[in-house]
Backbone of each chain as ProteinMPNN parsed JSONL, in Angstrom:
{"seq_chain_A": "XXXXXXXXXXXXXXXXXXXXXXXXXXXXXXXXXXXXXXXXXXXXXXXXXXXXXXXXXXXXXXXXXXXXXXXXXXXXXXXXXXXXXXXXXXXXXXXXXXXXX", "coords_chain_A": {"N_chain_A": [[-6.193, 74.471, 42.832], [-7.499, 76.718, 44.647], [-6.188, 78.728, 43.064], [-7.902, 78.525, 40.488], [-10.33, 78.747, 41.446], [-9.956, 81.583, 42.346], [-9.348, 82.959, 39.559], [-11.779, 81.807, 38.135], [-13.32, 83.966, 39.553], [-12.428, 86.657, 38.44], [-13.316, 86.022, 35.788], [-15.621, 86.047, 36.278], [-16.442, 88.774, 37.185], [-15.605, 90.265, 35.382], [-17.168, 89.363, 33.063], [-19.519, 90.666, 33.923], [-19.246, 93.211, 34.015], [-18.741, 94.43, 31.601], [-21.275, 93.575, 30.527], [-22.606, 95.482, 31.666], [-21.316, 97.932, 30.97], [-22.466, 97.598, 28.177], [-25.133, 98.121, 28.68], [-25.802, 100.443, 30.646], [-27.023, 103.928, 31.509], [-25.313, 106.273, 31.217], [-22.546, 108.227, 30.762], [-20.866, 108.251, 33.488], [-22.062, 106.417, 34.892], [-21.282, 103.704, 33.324], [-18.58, 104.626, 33.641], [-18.317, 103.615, 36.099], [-18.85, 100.877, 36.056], [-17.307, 99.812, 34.682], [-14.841, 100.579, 35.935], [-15.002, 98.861, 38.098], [-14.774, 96.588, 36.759], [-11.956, 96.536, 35.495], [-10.852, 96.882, 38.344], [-11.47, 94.437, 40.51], [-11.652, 92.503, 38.896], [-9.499, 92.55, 37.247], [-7.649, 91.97, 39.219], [-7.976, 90.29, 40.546], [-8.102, 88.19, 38.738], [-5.18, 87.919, 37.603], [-3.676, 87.273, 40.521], [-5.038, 84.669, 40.824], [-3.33, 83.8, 38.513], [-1.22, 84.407, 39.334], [-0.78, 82.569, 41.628], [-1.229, 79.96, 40.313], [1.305, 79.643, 39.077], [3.204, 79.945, 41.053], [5.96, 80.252, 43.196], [8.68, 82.513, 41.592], [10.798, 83.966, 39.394], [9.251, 84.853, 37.718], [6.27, 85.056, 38.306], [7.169, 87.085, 39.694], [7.326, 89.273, 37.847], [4.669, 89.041, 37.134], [3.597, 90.12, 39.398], [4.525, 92.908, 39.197], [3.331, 94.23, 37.024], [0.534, 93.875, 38.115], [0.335, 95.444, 40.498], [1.048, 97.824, 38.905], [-1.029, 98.401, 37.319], [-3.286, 98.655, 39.201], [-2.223, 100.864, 40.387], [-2.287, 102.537, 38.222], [-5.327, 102.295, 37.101], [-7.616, 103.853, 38.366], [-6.384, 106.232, 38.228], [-6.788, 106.586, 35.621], [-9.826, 106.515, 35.224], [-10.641, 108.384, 36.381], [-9.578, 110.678, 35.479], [-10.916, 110.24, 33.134], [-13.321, 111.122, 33.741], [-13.205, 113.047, 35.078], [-12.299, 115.373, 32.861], [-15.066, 114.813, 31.435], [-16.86, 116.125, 33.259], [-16.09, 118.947, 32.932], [-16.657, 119.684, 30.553], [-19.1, 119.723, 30.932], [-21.259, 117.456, 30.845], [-24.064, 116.078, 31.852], [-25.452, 114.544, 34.673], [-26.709, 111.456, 34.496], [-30.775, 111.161, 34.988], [-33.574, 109.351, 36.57], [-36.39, 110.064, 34.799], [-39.257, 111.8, 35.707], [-42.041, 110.167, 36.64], [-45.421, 110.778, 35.329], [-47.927, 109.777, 36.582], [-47.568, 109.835, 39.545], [-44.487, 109.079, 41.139]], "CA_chain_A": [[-7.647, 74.573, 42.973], [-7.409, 77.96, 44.86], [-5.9, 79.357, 41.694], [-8.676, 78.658, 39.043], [-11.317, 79.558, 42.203], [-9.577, 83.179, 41.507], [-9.251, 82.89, 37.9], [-13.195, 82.158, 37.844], [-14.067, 85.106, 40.05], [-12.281, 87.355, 38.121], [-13.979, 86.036, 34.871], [-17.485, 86.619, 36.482], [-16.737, 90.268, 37.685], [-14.959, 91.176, 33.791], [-18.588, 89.517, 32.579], [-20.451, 91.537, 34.741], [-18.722, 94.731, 34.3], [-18.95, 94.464, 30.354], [-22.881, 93.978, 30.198], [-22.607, 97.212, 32.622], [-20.845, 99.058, 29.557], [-23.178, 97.947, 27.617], [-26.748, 98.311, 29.246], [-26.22, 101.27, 31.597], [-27.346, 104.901, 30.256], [-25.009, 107.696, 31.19], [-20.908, 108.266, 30.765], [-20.83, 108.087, 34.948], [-22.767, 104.976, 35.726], [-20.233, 103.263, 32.862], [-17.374, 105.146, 33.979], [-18.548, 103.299, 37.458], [-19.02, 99.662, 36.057], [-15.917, 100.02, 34.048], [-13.394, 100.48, 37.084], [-14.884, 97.407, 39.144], [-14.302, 95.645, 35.95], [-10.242, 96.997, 35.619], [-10.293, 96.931, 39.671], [-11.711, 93.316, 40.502], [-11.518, 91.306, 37.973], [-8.22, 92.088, 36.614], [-7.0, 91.427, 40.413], [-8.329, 88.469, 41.333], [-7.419, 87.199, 37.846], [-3.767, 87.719, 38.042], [-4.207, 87.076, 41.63], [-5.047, 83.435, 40.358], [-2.44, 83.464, 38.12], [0.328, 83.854, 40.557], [-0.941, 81.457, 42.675], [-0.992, 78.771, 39.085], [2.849, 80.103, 39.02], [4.509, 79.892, 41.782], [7.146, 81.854, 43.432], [9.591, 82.388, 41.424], [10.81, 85.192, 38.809], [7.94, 84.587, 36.461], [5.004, 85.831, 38.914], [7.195, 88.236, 40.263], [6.723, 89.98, 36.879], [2.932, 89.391, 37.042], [3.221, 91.078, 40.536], [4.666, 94.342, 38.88], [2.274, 94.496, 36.306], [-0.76, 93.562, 39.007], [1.161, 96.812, 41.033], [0.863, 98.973, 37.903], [-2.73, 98.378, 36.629], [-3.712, 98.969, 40.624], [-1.784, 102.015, 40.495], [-2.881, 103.622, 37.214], [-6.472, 102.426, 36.707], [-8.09, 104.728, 38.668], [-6.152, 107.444, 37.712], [-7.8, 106.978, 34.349], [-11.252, 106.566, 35.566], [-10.651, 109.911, 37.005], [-9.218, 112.379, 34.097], [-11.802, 110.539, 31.872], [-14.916, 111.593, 34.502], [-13.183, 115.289, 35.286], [-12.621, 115.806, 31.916], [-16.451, 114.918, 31.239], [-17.357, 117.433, 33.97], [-15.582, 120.044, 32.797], [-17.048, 120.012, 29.14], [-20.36, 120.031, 30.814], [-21.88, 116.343, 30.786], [-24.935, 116.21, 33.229], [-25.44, 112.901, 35.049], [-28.259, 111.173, 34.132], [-31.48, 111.029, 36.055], [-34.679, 108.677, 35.861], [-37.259, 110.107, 34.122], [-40.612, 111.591, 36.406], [-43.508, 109.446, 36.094], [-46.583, 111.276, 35.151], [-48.951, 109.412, 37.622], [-47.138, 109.92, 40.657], [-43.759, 107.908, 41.479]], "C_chain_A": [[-8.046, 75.989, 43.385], [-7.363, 79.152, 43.724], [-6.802, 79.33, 40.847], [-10.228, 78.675, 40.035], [-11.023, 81.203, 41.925], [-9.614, 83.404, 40.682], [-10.955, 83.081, 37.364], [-14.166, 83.493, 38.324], [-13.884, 86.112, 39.359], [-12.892, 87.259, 36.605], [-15.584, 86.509, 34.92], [-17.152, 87.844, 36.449], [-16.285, 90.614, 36.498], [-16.597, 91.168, 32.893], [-19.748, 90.326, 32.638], [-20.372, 93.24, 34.021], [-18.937, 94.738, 32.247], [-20.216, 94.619, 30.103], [-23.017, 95.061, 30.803], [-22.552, 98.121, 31.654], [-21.977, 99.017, 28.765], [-24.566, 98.446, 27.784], [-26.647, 99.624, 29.992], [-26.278, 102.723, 30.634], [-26.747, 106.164, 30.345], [-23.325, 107.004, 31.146], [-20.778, 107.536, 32.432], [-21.125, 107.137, 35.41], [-21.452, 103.892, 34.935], [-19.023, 103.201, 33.095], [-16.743, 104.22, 35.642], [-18.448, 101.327, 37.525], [-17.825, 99.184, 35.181], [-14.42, 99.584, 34.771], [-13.804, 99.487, 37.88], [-14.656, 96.825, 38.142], [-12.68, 95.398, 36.19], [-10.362, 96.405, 37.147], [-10.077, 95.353, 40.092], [-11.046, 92.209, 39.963], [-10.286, 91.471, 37.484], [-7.112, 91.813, 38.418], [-7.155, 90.364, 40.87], [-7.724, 87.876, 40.139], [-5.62, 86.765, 37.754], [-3.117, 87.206, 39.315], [-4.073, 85.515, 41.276], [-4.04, 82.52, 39.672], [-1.125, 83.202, 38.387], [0.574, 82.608, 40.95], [-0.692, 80.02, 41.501], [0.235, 78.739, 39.123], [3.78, 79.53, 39.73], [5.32, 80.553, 42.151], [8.08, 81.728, 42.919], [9.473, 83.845, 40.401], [9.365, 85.491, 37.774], [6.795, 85.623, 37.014], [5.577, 86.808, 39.613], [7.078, 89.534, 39.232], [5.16, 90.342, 36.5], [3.164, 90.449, 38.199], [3.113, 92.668, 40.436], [3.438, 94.343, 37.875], [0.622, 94.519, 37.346], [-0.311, 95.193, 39.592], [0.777, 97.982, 40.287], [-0.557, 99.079, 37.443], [-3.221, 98.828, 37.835], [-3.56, 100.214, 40.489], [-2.601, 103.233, 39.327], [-4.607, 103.295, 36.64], [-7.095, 103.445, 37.353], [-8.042, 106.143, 38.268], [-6.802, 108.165, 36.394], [-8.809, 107.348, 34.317], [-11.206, 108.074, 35.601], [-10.23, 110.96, 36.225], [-10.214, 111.706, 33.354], [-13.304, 111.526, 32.572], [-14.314, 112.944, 34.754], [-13.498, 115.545, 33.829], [-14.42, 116.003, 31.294], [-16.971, 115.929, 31.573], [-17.331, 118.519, 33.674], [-16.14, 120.536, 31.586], [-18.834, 119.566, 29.52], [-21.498, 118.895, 30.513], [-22.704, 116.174, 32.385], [-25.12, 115.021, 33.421], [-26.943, 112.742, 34.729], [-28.951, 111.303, 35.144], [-32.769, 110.347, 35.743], [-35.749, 110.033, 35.626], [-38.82, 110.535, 34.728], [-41.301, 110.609, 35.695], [-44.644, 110.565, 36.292], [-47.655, 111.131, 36.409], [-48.134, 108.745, 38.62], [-46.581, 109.029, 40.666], [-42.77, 108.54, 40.779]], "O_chain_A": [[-8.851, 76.568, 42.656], [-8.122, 80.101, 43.53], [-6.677, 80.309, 40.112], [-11.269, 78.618, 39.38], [-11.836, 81.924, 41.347], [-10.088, 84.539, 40.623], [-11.401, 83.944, 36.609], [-15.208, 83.928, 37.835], [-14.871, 86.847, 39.304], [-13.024, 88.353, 36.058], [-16.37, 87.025, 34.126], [-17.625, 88.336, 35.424], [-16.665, 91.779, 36.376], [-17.152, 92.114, 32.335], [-20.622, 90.6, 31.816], [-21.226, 94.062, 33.688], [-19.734, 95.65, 32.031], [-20.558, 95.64, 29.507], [-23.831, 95.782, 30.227], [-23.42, 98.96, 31.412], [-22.583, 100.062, 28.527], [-25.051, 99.197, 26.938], [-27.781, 100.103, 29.982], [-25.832, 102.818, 29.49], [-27.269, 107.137, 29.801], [-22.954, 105.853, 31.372], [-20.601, 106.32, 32.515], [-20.54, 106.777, 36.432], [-20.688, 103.3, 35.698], [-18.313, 102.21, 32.927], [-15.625, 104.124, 36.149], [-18.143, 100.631, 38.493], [-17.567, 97.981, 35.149], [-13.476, 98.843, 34.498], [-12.873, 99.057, 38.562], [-13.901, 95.955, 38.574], [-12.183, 94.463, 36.817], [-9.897, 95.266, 37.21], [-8.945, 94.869, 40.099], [-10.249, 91.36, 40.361], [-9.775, 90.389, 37.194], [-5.925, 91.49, 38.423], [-6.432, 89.634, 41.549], [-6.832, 87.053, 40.34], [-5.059, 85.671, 37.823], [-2.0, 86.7, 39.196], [-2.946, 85.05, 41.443], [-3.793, 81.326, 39.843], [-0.281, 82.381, 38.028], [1.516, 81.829, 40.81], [0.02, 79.096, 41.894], [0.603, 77.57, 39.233], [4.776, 78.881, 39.407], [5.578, 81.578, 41.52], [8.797, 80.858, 43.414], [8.532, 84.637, 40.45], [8.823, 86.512, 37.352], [6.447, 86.665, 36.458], [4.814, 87.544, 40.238], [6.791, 90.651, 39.661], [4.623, 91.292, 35.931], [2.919, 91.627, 37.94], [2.352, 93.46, 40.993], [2.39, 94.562, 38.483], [-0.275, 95.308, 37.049], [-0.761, 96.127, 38.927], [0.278, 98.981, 40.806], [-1.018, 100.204, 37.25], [-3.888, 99.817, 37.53], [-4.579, 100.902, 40.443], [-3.205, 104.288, 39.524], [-5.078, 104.057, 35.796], [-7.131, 104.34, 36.508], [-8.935, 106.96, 38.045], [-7.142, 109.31, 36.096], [-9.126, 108.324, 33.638], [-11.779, 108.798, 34.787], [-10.61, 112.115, 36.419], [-10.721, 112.547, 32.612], [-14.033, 112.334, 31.995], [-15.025, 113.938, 34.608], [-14.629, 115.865, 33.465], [-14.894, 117.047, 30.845], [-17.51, 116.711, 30.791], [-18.259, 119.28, 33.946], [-16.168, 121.757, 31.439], [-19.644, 119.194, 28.671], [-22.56, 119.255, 30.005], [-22.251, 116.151, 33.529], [-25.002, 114.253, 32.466], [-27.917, 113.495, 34.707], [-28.405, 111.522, 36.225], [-33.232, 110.652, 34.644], [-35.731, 110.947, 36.451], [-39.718, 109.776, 34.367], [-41.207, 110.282, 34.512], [-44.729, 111.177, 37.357], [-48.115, 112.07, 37.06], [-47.944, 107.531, 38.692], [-47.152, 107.97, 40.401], [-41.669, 108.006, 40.647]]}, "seq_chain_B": "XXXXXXXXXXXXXXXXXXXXXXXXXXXXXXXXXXXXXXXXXXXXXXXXXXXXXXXXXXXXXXXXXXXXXXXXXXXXXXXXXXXXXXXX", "coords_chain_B": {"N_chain_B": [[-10.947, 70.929, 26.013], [-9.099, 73.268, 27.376], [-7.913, 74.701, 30.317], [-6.694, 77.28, 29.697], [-7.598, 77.666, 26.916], [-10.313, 78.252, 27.617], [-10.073, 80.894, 29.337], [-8.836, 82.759, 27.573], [-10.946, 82.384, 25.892], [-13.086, 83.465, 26.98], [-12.053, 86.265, 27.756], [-11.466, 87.126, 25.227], [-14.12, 86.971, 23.771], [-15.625, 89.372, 25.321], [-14.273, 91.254, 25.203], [-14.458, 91.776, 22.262], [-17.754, 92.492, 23.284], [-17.376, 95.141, 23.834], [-16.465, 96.361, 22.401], [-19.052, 97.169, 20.816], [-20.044, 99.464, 22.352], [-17.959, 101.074, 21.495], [-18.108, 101.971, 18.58], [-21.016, 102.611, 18.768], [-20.978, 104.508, 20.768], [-22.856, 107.243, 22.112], [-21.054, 109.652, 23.31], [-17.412, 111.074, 22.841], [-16.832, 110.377, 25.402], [-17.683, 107.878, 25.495], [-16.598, 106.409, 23.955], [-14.206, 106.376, 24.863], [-14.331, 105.304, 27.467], [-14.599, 102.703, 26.822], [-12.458, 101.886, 25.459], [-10.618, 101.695, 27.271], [-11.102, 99.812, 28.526], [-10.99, 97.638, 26.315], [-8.365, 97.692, 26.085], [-7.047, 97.124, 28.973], [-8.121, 94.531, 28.955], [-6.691, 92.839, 26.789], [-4.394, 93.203, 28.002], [-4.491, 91.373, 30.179], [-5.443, 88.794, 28.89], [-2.962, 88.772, 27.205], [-0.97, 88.163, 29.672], [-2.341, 86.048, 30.667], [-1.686, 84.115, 28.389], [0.873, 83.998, 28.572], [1.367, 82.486, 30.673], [0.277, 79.998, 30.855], [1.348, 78.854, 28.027], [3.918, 79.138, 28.509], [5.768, 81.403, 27.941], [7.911, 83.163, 28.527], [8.514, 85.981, 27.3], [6.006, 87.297, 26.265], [5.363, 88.808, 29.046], [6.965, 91.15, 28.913], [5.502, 92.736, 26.803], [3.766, 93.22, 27.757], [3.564, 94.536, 29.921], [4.792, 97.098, 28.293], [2.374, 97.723, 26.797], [0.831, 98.131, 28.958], [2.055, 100.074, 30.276], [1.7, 102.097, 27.467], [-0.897, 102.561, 26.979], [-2.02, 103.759, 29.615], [-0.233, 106.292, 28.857], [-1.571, 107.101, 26.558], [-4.502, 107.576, 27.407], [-4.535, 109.691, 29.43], [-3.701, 111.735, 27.535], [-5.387, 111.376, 25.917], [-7.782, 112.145, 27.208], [-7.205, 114.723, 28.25], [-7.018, 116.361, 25.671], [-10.032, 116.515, 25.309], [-10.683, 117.681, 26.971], [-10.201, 120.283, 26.808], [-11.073, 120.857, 24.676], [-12.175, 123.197, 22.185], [-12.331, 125.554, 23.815], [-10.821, 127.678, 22.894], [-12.919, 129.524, 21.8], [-14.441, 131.216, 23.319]], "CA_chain_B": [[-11.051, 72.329, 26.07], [-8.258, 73.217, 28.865], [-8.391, 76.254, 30.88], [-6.218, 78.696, 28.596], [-9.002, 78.079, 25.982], [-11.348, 79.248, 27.874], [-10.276, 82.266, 30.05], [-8.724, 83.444, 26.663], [-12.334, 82.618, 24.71], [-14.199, 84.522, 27.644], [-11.512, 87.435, 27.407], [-11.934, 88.204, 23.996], [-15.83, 87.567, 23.87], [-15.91, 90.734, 26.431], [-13.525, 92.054, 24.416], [-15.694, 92.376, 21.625], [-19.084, 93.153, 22.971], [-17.02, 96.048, 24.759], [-16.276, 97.444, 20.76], [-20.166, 97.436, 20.628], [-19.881, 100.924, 22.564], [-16.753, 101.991, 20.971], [-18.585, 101.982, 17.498], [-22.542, 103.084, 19.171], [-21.14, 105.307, 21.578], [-22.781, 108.605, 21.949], [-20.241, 110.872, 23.175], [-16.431, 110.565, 23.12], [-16.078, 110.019, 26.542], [-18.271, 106.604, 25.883], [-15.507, 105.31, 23.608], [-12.826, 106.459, 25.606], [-14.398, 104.019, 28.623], [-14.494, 101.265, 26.463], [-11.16, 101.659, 24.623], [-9.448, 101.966, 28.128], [-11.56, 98.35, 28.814], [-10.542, 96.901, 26.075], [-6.978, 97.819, 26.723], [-7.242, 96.22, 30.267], [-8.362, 92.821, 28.39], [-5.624, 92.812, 25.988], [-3.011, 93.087, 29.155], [-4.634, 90.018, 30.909], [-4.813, 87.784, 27.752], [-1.053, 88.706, 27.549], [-0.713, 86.883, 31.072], [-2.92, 84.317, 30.674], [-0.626, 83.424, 27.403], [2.162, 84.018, 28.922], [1.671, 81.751, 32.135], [-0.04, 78.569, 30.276], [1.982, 78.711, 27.013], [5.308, 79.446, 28.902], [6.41, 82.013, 26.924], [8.31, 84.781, 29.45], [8.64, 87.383, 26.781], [4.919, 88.5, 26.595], [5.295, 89.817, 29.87], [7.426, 92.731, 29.049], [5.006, 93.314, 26.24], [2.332, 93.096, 28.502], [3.877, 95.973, 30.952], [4.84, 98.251, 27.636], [1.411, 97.503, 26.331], [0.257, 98.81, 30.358], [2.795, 101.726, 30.06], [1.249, 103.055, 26.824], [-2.292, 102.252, 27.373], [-2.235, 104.275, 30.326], [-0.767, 107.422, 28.986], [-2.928, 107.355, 25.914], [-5.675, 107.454, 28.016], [-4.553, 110.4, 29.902], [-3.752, 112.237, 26.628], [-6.584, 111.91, 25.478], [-9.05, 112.833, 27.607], [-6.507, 116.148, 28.31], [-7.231, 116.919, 24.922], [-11.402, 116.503, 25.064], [-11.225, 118.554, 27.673], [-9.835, 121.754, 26.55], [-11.479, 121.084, 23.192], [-12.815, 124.381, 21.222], [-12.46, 126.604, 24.744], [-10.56, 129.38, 22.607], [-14.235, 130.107, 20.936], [-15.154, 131.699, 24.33]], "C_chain_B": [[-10.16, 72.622, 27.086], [-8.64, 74.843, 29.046], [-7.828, 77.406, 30.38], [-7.587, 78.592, 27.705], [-9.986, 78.677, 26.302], [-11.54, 80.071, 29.012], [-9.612, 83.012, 28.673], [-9.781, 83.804, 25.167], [-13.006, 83.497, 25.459], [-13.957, 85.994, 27.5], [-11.978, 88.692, 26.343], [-13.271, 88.365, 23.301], [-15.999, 88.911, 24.436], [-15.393, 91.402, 25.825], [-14.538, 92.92, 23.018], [-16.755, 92.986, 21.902], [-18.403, 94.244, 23.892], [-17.191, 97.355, 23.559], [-17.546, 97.395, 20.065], [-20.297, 99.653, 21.025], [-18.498, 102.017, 22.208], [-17.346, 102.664, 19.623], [-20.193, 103.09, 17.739], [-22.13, 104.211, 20.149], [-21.28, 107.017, 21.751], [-21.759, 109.698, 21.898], [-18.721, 110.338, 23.211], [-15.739, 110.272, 24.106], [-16.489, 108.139, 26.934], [-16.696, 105.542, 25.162], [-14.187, 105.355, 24.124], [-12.449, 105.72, 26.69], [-13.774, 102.768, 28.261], [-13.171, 100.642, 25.513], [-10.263, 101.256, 26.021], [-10.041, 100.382, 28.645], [-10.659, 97.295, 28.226], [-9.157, 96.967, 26.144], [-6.476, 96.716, 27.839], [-7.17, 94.766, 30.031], [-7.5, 92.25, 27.743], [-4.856, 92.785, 27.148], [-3.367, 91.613, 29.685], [-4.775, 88.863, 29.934], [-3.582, 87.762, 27.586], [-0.777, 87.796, 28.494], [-1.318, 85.814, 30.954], [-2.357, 83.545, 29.588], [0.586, 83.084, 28.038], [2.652, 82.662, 30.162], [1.008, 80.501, 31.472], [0.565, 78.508, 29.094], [3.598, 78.617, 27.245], [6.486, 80.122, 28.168], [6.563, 83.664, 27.608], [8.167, 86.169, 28.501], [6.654, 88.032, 26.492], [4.239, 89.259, 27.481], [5.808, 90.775, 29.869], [6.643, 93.394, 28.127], [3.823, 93.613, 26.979], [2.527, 94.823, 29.144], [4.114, 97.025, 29.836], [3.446, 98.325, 27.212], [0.638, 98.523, 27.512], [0.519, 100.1, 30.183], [1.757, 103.014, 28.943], [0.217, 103.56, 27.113], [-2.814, 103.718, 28.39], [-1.805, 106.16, 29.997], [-1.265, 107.961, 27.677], [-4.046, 108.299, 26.248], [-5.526, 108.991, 28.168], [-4.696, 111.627, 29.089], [-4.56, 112.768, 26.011], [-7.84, 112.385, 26.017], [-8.423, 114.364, 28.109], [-7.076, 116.337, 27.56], [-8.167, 117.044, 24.742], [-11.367, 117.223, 25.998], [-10.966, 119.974, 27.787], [-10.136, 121.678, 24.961], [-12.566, 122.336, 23.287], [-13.025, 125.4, 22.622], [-11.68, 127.562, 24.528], [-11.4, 129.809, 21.829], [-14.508, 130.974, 21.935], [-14.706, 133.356, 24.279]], "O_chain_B": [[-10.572, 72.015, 28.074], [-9.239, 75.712, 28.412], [-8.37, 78.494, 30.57], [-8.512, 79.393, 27.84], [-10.584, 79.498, 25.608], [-12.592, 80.163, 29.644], [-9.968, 84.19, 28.7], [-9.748, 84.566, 24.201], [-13.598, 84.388, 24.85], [-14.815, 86.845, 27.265], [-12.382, 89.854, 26.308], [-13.631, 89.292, 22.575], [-16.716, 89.622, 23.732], [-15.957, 92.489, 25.699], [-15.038, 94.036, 22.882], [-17.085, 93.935, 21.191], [-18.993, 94.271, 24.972], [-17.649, 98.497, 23.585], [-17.502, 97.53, 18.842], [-20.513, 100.632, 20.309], [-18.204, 103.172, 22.52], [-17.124, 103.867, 19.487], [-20.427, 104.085, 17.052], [-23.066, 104.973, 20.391], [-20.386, 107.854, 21.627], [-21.536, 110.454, 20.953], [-18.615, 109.172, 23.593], [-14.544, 109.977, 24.118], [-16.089, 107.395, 27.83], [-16.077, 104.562, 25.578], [-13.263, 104.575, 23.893], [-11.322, 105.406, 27.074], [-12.949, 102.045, 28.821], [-12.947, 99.52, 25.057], [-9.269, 100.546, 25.875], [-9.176, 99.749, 29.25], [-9.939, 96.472, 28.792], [-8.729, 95.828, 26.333], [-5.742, 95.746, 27.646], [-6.458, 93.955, 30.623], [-7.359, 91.05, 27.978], [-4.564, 91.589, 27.162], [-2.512, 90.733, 29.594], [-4.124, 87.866, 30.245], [-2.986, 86.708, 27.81], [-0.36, 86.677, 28.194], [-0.831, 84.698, 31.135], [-2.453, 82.322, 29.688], [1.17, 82.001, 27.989], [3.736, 82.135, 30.411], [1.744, 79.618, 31.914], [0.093, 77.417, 28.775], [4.392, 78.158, 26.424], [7.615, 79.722, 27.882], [5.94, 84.716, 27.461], [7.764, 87.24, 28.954], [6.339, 89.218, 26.599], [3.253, 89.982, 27.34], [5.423, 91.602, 30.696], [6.73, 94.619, 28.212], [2.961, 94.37, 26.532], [1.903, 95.859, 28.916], [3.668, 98.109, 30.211], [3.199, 99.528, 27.296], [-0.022, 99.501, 27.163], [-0.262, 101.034, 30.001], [1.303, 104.121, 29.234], [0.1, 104.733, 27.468], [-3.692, 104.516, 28.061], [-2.449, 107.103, 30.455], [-1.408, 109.18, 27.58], [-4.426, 109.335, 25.702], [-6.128, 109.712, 27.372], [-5.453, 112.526, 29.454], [-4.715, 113.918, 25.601], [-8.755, 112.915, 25.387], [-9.288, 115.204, 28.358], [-8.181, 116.662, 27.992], [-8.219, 117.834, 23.8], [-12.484, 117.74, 26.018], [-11.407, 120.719, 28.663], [-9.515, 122.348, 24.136], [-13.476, 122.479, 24.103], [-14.009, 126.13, 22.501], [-11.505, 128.403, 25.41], [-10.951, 130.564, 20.966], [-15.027, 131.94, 21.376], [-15.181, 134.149, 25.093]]}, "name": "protein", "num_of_chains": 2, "seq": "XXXXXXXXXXXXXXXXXXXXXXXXXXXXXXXXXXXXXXXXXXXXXXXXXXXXXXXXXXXXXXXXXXXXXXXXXXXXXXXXXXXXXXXXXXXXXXXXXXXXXXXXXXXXXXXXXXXXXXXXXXXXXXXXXXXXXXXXXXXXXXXXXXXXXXXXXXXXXXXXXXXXXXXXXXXXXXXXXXXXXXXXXXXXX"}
């Protein structure tokens, strides 16, 4: 029961983080709703999946893989957003309003 | 409907509307987000096969699948970022 309580959280926060990709309006804000997608949701989901598992060799293979996605998502996030920087991508910003605001 | 069916129907729904901004996406750092997404999604469908189908071997594809994925990624945004800076 625990297990597919994790399993569902991590399906909301992948849902979430996808309409993010699509609706939000700069590289940076994406780049931002992107990695709680990877971060979250692929942790709690595997996370869930252990726990469906059991201890034994099986989920100790999820564990490395859970280990490795932890380890190297960010890293990505982060050479794709320098790289951005570096070639000169300005962050977005709303838009003045005309009549004050 | 059991519960593989549908954390592996929600998966690859997301999956798809992810290759909405791979296709629409202004600059190449938009499809480079959403390639490294769908990447991500593809690894956890791996597990979620792997652990309700009981089929150990698409966890080592899962982790080479991780391995590449990751230095793809890195690869390529190296290379967008020293693009056309011997014009200067």
């Amino acid at each position: 029961m625990i297990a597919y309580l994790f399993i569902f959280l991590g399906l909301v926060f992948i849902f979430f983080g996808t309409l993010g990709i699509i609706r939000f309006p700069d590289i940076y804000t994406r780049l931002q709703t992107s990695s709680k997608c990877d971060a979250a949701g692929a942790v709690a989901l595997l996370v869930g999946l252990i726990l469906k598992q059991g201890l034994d060799s099986f989920s100790l293979r999820i564990l490395i893989i859970l280990v490795f996605l932890v380890l190297t998502n960010p890293v990505a996030s982060h050479a794709i957003a320098r790289s951005a920087a570096i070639r000169g991508i300005k962050p977005w910003r709303k838009k003045k309003n005309v009549k004050g605001g | 409907m059991t519960a593989a069916t549908i954390i592996i129907t929600v998966l690859g729904v997301t999956a798809s509307l992810a290759l909405y901004r791979v296709i629409f996406g202004p600059t190449s750092w938009d499809r480079l987000i959403a390639v490294n997404l769908i990447s991500s999604k593809v690894i956890m469908i791996m597990v979620a096969a792997a652990v309700f189908f009981e089929r150990r071997i698409y966890l080592d594809v899962a982790l080479v699948y991780a391995i590449i994925g990751f230095v793809s990624i890195i690869a390529i945004s190296k290379f967008l970022e020293g693009e056309g800076t011997n014009k200067k």
